[in-house]
Z-matrix of the N, CA and C atoms (Angstrom, degrees):
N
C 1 1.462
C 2 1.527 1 108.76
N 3 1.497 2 127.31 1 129.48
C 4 1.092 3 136.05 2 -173.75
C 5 1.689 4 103.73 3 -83.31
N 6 1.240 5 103.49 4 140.90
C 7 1.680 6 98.82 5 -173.97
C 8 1.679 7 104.15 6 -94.61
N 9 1.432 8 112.29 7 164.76
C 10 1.479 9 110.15 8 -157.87
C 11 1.415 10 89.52 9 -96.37
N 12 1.881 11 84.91 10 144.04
C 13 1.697 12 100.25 11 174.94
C 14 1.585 13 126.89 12 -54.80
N 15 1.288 14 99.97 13 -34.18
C 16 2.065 15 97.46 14 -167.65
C 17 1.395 16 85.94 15 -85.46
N 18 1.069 17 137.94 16 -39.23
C 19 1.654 18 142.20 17 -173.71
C 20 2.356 19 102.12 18 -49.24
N 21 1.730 20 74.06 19 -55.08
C 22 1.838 21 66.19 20 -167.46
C 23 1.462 22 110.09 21 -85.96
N 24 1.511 23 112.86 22 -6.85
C 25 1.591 24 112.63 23 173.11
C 26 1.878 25 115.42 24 -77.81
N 27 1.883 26 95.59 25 -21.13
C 28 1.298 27 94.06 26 167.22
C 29 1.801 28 138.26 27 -87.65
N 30 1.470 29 92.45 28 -15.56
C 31 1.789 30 134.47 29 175.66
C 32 1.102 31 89.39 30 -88.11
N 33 1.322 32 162.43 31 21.13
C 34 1.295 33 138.57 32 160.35
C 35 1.791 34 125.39 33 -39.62
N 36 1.346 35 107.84 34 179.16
C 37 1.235 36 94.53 35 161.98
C 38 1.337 37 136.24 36 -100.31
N 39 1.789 38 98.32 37 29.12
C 40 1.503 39 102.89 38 174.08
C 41 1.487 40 100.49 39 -101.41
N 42 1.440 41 98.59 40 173.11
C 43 1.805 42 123.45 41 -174.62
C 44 1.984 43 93.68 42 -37.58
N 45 1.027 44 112.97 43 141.91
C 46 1.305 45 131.09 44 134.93
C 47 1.803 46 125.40 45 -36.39
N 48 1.916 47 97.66 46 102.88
C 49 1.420 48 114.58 47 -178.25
C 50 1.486 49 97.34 48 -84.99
N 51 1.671 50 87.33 49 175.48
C 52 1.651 51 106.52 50 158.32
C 53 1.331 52 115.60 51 -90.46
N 54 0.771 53 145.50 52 -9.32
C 55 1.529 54 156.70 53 100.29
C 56 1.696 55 118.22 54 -13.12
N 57 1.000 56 128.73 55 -28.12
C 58 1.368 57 132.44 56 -173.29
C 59 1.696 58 100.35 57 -102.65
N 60 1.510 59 115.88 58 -52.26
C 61 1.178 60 118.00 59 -176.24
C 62 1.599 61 103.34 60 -56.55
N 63 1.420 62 111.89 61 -36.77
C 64 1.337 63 98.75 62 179.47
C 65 1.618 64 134.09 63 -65.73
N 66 1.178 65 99.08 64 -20.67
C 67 1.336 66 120.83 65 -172.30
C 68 1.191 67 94.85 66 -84.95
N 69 1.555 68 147.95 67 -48.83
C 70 1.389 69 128.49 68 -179.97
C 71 1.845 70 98.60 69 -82.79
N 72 1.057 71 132.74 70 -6.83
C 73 1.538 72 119.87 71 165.18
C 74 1.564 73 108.47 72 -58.89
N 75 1.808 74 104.10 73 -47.94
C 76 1.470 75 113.73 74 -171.76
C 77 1.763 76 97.89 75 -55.37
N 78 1.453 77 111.54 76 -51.50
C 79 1.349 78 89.88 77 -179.99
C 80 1.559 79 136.14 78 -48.93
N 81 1.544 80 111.23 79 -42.05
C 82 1.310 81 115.31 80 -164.49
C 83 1.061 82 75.22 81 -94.51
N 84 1.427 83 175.67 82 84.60
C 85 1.244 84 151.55 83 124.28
C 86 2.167 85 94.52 84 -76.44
N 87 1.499 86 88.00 85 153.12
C 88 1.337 87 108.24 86 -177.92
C 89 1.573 88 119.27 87 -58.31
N 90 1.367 89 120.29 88 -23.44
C 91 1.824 90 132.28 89 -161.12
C 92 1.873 91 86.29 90 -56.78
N 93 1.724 92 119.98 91 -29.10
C 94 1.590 93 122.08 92 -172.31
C 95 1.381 94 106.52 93 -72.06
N 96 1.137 95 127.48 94 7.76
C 97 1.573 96 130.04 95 -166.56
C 98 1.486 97 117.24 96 -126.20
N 99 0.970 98 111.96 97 147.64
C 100 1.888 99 118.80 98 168.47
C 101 1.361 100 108.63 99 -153.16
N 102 1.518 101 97.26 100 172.06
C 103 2.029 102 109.10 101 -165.85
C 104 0.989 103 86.76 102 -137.48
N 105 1.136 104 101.30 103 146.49
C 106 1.659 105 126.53 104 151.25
C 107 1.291 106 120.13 105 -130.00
N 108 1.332 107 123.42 106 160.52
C 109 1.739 108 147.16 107 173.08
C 110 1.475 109 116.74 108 -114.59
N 111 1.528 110 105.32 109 112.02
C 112 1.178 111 99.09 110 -162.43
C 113 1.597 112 102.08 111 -102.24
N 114 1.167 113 145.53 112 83.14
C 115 1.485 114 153.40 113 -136.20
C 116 1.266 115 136.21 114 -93.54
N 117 1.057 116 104.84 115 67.85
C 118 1.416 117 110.39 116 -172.13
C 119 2.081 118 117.12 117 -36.39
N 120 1.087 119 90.06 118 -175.41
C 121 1.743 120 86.68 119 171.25
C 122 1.354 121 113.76 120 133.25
N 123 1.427 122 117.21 121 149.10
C 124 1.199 123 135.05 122 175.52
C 125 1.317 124 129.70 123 -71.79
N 126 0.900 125 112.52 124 130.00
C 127 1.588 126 114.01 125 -173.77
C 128 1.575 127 124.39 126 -125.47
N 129 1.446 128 154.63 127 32.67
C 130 1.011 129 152.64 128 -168.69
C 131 1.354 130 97.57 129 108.21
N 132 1.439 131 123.61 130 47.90
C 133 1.095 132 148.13 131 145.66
C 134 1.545 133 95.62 132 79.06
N 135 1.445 134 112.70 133 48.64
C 136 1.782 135 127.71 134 -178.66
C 137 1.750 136 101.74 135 -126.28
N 138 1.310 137 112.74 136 110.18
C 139 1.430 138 108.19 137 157.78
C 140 1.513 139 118.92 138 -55.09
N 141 1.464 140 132.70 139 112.29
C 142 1.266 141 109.91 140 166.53
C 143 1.569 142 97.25 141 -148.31
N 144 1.570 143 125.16 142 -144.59
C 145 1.389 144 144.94 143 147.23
C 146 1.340 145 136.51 144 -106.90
N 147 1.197 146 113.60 145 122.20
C 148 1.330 147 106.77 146 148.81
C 149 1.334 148 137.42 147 -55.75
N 150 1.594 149 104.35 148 136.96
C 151 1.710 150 123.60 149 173.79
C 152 1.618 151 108.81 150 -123.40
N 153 0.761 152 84.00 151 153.36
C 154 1.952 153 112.79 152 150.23
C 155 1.519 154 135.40 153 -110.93
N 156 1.165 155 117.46 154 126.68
C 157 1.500 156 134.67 155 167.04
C 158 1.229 157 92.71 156 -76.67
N 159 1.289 158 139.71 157 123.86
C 160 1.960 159 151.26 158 149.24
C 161 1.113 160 118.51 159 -60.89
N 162 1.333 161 104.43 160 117.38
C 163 1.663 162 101.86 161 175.63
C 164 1.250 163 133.53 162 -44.23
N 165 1.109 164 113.76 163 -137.90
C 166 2.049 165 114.68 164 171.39
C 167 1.590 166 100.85 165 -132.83
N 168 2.026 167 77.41 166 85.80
C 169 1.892 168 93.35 167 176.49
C 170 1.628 169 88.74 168 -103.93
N 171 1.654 170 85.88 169 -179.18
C 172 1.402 171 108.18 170 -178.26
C 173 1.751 172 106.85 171 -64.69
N 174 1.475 173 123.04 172 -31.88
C 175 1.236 174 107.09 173 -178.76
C 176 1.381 175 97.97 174 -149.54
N 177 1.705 176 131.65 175 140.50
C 178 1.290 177 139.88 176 -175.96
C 179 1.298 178 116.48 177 88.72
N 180 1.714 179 111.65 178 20.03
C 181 1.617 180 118.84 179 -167.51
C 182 1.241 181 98.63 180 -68.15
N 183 1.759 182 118.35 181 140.73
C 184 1.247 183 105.22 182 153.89
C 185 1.969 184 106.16 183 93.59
N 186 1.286 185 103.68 184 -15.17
C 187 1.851 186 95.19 185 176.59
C 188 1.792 187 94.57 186 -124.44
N 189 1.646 188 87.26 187 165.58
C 190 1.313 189 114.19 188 -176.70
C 191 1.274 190 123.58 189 -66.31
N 192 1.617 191 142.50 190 129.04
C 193 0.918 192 136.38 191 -174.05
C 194 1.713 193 121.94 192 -151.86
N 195 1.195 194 117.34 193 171.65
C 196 1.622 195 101.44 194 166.04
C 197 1.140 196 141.47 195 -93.97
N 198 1.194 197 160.35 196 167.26
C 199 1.114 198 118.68 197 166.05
C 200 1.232 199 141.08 198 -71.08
N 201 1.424 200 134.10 199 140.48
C 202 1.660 201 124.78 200 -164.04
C 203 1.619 202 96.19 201 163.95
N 204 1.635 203 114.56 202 -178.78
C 205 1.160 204 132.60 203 176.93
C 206 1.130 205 117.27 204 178.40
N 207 1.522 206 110.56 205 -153.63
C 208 1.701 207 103.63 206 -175.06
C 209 1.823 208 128.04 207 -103.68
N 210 1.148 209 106.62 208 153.92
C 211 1.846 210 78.97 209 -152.61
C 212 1.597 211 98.92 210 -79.13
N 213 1.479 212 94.67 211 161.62
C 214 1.451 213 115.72 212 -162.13
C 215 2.081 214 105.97 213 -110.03
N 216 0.779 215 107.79 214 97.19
C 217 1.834 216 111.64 215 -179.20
C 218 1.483 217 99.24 216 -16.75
N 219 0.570 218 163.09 217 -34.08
C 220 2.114 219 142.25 218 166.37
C 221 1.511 220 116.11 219 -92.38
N 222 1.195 221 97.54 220 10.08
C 223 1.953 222 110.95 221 137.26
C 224 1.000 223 119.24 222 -64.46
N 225 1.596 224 129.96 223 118.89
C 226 1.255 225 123.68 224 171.71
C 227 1.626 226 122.03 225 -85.82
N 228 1.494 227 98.55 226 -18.57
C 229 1.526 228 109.51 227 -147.21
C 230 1.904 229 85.12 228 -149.97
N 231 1.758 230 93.14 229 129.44
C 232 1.887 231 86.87 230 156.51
C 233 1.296 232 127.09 231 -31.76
N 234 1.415 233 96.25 232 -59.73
C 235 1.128 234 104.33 233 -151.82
C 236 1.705 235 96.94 234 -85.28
N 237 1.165 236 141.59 235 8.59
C 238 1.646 237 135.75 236 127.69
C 239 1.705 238 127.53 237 -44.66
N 240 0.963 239 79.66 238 -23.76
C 241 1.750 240 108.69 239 174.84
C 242 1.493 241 110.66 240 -37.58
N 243 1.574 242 65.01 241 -90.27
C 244 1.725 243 111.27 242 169.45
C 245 1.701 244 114.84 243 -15.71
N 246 1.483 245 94.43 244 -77.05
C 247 1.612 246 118.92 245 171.58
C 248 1.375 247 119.41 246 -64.96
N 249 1.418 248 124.49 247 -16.84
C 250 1.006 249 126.45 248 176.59
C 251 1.772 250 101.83 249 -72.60
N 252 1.174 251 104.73 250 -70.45
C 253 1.475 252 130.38 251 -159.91
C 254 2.171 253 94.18 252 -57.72
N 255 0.890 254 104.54 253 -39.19
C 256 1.690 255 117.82 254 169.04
C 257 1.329 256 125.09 255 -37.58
N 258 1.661 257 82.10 256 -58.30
C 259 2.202 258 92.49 257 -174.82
C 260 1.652 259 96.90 258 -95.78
N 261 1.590 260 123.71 259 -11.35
C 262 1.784 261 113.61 260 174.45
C 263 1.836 262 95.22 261 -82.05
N 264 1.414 263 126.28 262 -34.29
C 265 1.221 264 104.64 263 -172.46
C 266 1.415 265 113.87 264 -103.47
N 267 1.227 266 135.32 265 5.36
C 268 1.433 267 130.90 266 -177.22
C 269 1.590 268 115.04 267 -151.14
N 270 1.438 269 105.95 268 11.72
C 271 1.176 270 112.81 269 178.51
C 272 1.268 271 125.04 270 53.38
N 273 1.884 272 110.25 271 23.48
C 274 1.119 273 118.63 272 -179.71
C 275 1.721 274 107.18 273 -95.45
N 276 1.716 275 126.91 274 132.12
C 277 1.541 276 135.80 275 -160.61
C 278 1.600 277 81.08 276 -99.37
N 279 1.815 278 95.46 277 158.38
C 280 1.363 279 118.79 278 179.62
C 281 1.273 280 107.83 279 -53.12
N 282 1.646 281 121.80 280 -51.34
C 283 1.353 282 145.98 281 -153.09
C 284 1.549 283 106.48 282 -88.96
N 285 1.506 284 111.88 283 16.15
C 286 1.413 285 126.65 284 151.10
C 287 1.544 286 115.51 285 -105.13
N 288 1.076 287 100.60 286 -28.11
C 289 1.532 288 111.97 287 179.85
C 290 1.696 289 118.04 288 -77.04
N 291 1.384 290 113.09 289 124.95
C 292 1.355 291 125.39 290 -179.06
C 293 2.088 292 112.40 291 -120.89
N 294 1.398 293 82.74 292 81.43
C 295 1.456 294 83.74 293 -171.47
C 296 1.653 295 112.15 294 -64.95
N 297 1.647 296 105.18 295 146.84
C 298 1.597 297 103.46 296 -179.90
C 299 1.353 298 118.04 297 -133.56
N 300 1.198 299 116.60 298 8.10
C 301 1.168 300 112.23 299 162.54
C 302 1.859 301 108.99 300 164.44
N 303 1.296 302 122.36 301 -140.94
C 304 1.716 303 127.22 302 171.95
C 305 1.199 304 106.59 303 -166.98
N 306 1.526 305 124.00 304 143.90
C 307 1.104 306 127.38 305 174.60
C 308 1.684 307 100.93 306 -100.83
N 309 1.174 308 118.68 307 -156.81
C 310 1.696 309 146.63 308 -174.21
C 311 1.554 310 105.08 309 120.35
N 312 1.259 311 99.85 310 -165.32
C 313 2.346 312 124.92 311 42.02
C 314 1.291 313 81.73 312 -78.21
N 315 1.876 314 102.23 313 171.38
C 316 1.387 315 117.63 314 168.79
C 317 1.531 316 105.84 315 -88.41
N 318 1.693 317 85.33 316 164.18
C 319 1.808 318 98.04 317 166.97
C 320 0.819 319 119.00 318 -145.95
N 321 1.618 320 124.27 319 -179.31
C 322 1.760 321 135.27 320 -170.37
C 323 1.166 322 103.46 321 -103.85
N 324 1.300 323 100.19 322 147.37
C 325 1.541 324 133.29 323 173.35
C 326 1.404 325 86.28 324 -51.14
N 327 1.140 326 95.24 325 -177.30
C 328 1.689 327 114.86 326 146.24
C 329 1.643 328 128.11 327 -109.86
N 330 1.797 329 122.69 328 21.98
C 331 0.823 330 140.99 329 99.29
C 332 1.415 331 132.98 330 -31.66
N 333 1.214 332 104.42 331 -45.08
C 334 1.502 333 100.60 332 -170.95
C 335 1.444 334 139.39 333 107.56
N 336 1.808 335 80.33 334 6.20
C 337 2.046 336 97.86 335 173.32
C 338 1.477 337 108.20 336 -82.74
N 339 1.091 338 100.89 337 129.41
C 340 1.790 339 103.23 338 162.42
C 341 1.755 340 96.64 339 -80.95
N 342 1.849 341 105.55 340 135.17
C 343 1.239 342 117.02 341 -171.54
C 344 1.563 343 106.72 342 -121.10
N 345 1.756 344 108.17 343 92.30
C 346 1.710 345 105.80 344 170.63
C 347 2.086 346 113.54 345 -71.57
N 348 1.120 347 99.38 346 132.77
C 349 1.382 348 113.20 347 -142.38
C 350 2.082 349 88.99 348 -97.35
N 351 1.454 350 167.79 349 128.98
C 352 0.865 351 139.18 350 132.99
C 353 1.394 352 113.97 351 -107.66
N 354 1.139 353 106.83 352 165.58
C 355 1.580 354 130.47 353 -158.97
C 356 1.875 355 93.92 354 -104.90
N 357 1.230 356 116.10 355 138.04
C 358 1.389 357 118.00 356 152.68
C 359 1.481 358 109.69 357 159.66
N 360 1.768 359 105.28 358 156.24
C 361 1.048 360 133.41 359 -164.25
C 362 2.016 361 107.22 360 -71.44
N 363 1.783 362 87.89 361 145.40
C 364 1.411 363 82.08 362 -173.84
C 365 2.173 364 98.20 363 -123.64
N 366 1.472 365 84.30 364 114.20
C 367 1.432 366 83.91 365 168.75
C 368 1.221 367 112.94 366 -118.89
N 369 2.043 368 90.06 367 162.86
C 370 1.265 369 116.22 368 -162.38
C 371 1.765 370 127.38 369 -40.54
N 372 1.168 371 84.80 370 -39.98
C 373 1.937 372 112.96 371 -164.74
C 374 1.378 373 90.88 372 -113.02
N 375 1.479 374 105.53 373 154.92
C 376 1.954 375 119.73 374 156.16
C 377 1.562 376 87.40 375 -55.45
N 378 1.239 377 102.08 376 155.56
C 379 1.301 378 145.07 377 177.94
C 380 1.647 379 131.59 378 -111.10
N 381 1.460 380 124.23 379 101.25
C 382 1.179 381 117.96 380 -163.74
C 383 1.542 382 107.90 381 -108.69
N 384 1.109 383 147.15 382 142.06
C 385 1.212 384 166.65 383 -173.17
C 386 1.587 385 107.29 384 -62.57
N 387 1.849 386 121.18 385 104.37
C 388 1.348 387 118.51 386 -164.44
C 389 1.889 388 86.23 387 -149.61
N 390 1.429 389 101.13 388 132.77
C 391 1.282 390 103.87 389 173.21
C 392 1.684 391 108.08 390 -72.14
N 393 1.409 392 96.51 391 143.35
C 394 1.323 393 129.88 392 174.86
C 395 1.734 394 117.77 393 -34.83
N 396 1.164 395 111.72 394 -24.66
C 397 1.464 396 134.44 395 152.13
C 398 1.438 397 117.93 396 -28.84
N 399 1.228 398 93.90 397 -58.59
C 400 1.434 399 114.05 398 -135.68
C 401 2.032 400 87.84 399 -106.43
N 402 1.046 401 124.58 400 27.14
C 403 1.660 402 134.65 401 -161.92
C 404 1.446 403 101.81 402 -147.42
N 405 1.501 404 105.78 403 140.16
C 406 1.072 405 112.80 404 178.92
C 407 1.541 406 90.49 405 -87.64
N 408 1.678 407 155.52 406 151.74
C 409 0.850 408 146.26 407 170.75
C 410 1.539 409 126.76 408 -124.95
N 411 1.633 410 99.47 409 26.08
C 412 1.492 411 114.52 410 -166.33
C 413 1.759 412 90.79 411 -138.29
N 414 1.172 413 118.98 412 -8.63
C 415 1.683 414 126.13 413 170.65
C 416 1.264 415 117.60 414 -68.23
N 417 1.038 416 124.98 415 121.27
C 418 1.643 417 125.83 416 173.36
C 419 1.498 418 119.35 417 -74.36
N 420 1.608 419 99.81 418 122.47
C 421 1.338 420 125.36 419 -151.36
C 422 1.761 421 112.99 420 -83.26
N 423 1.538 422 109.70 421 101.19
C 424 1.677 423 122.14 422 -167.18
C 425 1.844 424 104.19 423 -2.81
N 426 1.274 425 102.58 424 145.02
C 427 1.324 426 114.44 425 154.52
C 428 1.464 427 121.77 426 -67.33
N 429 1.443 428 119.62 427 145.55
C 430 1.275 429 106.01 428 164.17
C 431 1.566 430 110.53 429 -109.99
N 432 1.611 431 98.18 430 149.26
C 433 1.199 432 117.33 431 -157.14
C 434 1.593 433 101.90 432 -81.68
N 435 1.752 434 125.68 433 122.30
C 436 1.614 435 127.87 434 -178.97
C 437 1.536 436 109.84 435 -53.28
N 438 1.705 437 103.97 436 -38.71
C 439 1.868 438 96.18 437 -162.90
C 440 1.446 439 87.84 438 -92.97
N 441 1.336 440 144.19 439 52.43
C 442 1.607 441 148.79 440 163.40
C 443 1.355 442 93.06 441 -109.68
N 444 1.234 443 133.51 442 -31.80
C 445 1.184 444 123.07 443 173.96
C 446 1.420 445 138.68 444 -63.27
N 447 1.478 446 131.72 445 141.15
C 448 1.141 447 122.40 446 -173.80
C 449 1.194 448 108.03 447 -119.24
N 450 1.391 449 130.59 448 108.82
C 451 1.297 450 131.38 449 -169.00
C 452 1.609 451 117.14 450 -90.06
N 453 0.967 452 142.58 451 160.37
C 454 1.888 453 145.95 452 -140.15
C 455 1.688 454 74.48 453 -130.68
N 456 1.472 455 128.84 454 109.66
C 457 1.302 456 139.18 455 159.69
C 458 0.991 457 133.08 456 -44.57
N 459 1.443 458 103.99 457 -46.28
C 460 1.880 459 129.84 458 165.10
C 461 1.943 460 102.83 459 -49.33
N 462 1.128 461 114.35 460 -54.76
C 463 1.675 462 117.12 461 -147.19
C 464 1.613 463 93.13 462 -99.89
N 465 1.050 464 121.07 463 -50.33
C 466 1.388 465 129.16 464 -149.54
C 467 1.848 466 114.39 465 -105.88
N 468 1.172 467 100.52 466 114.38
C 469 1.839 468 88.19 467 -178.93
C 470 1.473 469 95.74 468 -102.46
N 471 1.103 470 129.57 469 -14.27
C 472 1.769 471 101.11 470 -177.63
C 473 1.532 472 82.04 471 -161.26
N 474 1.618 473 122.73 472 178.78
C 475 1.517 474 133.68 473 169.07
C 476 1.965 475 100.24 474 -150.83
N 477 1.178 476 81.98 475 153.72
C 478 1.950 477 81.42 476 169.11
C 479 1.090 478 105.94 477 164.68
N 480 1.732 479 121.87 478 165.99
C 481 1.291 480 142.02 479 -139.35
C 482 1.711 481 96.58 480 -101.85
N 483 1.173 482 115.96 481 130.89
C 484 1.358 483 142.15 482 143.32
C 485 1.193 484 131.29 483 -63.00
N 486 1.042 485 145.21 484 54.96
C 487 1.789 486 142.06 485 -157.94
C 488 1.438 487 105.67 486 -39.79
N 489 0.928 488 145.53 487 157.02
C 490 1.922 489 123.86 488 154.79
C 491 1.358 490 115.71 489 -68.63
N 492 1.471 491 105.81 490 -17.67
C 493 1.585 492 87.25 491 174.29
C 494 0.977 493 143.34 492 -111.39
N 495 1.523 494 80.88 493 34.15
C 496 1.410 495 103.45 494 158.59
C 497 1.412 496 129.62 495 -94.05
N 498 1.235 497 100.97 496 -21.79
C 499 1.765 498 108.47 497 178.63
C 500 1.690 499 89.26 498 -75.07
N 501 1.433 500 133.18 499 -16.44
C 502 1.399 501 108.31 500 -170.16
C 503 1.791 502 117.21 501 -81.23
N 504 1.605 503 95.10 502 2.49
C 505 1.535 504 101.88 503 -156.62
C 506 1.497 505 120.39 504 -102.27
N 507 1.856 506 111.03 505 93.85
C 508 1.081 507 127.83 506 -166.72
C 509 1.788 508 124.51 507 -17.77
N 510 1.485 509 94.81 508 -54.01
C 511 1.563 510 88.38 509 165.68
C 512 1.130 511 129.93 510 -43.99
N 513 1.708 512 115.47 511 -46.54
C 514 1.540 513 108.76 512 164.50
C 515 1.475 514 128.26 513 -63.81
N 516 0.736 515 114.89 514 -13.57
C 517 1.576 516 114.02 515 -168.64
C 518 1.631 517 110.87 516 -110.31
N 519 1.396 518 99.24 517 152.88
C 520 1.760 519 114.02 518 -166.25
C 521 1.860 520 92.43 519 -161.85
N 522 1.400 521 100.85 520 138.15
C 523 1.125 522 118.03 521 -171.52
C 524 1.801 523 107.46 522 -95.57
N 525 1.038 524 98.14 523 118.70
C 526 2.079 525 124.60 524 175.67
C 527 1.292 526 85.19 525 -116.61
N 528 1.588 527 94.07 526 164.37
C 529 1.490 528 162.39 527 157.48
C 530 1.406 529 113.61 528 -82.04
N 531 1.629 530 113.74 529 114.95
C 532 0.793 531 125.10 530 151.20
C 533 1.682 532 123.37 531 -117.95
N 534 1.793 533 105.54 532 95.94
C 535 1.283 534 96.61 533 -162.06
C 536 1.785 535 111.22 534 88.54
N 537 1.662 536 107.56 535 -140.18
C 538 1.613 537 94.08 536 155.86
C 539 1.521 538 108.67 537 -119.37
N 540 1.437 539 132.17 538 55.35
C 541 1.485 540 144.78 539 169.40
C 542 1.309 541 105.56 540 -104.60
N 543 0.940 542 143.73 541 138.93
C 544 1.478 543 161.76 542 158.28
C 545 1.524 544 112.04 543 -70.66
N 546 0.970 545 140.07 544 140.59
C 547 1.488 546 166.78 545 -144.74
C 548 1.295 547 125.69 546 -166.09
N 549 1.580 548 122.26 547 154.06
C 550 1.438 549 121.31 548 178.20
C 551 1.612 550 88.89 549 -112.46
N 552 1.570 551 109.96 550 105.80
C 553 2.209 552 107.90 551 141.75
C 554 1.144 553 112.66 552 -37.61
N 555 1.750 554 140.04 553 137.09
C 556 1.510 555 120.69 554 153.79
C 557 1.710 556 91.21 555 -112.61
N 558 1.127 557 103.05 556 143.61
C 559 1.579 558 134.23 557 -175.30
C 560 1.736 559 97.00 558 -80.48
N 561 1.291 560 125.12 559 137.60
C 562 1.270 561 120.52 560 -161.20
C 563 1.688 562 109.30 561 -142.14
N 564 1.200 563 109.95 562 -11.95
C 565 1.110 564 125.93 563 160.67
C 566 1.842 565 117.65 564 -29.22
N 567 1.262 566 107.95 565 -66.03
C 568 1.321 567 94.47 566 175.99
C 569 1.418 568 118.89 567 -95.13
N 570 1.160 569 115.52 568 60.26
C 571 1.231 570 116.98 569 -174.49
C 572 1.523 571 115.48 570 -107.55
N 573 1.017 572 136.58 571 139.86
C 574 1.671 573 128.68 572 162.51
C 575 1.417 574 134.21 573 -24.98
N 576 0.995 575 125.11 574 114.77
C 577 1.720 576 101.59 575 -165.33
C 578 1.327 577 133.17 576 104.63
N 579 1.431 578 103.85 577 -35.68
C 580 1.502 579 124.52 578 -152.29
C 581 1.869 580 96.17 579 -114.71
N 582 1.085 581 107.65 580 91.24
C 583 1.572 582 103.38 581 169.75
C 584 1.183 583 106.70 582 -108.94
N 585 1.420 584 150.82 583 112.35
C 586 1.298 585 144.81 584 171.87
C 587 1.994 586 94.09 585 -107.69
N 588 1.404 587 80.01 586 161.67
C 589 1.535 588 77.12 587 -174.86
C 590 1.735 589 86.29 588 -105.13
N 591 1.193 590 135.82 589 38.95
C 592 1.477 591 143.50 590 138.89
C 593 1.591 592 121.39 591 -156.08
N 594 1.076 593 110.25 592 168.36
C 595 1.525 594 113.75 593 179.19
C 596 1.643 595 122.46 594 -51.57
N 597 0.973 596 106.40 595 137.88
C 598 1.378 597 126.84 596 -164.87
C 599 1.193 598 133.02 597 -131.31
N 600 1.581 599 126.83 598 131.06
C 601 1.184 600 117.59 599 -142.61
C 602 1.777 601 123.06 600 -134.78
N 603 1.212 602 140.58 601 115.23
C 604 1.362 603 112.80 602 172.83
C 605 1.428 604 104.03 603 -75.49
N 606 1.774 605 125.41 604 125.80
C 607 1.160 606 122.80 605 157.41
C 608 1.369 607 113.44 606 -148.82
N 609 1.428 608 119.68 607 -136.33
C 610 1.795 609 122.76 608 164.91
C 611 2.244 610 92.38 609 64.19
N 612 1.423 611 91.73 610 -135.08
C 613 1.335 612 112.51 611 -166.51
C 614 2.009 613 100.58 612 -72.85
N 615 1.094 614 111.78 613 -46.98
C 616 1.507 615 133.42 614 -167.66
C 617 1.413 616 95.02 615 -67.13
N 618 1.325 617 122.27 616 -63.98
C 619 1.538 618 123.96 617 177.53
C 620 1.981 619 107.92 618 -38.53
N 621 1.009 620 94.53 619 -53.14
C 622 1.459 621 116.03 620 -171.51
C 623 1.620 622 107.68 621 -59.06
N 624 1.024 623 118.33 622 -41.30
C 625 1.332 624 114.58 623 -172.80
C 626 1.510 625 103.80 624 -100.97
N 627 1.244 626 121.03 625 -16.72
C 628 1.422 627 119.53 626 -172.06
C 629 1.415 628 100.18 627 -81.30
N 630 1.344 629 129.12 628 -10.25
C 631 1.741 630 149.15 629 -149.72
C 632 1.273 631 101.15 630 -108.67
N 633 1.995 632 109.17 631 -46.57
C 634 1.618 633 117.19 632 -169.11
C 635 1.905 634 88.54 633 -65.15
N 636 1.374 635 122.14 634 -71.16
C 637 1.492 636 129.43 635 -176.66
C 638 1.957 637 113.98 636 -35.29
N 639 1.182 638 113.09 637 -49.23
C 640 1.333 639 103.17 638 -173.64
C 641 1.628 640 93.26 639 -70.31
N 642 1.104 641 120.36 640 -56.84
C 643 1.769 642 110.70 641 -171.40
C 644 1.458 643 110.70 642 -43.83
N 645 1.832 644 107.18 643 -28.17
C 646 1.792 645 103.46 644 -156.65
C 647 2.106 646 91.33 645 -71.79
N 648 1.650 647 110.99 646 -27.52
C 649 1.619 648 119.15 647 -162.64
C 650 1.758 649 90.62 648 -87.37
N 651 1.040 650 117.48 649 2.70
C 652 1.829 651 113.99 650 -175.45
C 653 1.408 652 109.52 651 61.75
N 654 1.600 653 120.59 652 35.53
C 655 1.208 654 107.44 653 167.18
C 656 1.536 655 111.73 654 -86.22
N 657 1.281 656 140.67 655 -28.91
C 658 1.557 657 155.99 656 141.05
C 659 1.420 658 113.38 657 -98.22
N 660 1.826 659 80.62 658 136.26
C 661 1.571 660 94.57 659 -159.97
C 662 1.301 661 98.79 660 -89.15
């Protein structure tokens, strides 16, 4: 691989410019990155996840995904991202969101985005800050309601609930490659919500991380 000209005319072997720093800022600059929320939540008294069907964008039209995108400069934090890209595509607010943690490492598209992945709960109502005391913590936590959602017309053609047990259900599932890692596809077709007028699939990057999380809860061993 030939190394790039403005790169090595700026890497020289003289001292380090302001001009040079910029040029490795341009590299790491953030525009190479995106977040996602991978969202758990209740649905008609069903533990599962939320997805998205993608609108008819320029690239990923038409497949399943989470919500997220690429970060935008008055992001401070990925994981603002995350929440950002959440309440623009599903009309889901921070102050529903109960983040719990992240799986990986992350990875690239095949674009070429590195994708920080977070995990968290989506409740019904804003959410106010109450010690653990004061919670029943064995109560099953409200459903959230599908037509509460506000879906972004541009990005999003449909959204809907995943039960988990449905990802456990052999018929759906078929083993991919991610890279050289093995993965479960879940088939989505008959799912609630989800009418495609063809088969439909969690896989790619989304498959992959939706695969790292159920293994991290021991639902696949």
């Amino acid at each position: 691989m030939l190394p790039h000209p403005n790169l090595t005319a700026a890497l020289s072997l003289s001292p380090l410019s302001r001009s040079s720093l910029n040029v490795i800022r341009s590299s790491l600059t953030r525009k190479k990155h995106a977040a996602v929320l991978i969202p758990l939540c209740n649905v008609n008294d069903k533990a599962g996840i939320l997805l998205e069907l993608r609108g008819k964008l320029r690239t990923h039209s038409g497949e399943v995904s989470f919500p997220g995108g690429r970060i935008d400069p008055s992001d401070k934090t990925f994981l603002a991202t995350a929440l950002r890209e959440t309440r623009e595509e599903v009309g889901i607010r921070s102050n529903q969101v109960e983040i719990l943690g992240q799986v990986g490492p992350t990875q690239s598209t095949l674009s070429n985005l590195r994708v920080w992945p977070y995990v968290g709960f989506i409740h019904a109502t804003p959410q106010s800050k109450r010690p653990e005391t004061e919670v029943d913590l064995e109560a099953p936590l409200p459903s959230l309601p599908m037509n509460s959602l506000k879906l972004s017309n541009l990005e999003v053609a449909t959204v809907f609930h995943l039960p988990l047990s449905a990802a456990t259900t052999p018929a759906r599932l078929q083993v991919l490659y991610f890279g050289e890692q093995p993965y479960y596809a879940i088939e989505l077709s008959r799912t609630r919500g989800c009418r495609p007028k063809e088969r439909v699939e969690v896989w790619g990057i989304t498959g992959w991380y939706l695969f790292l999380l159920l293994r991290a809860l021991k639902i696949y061993e």
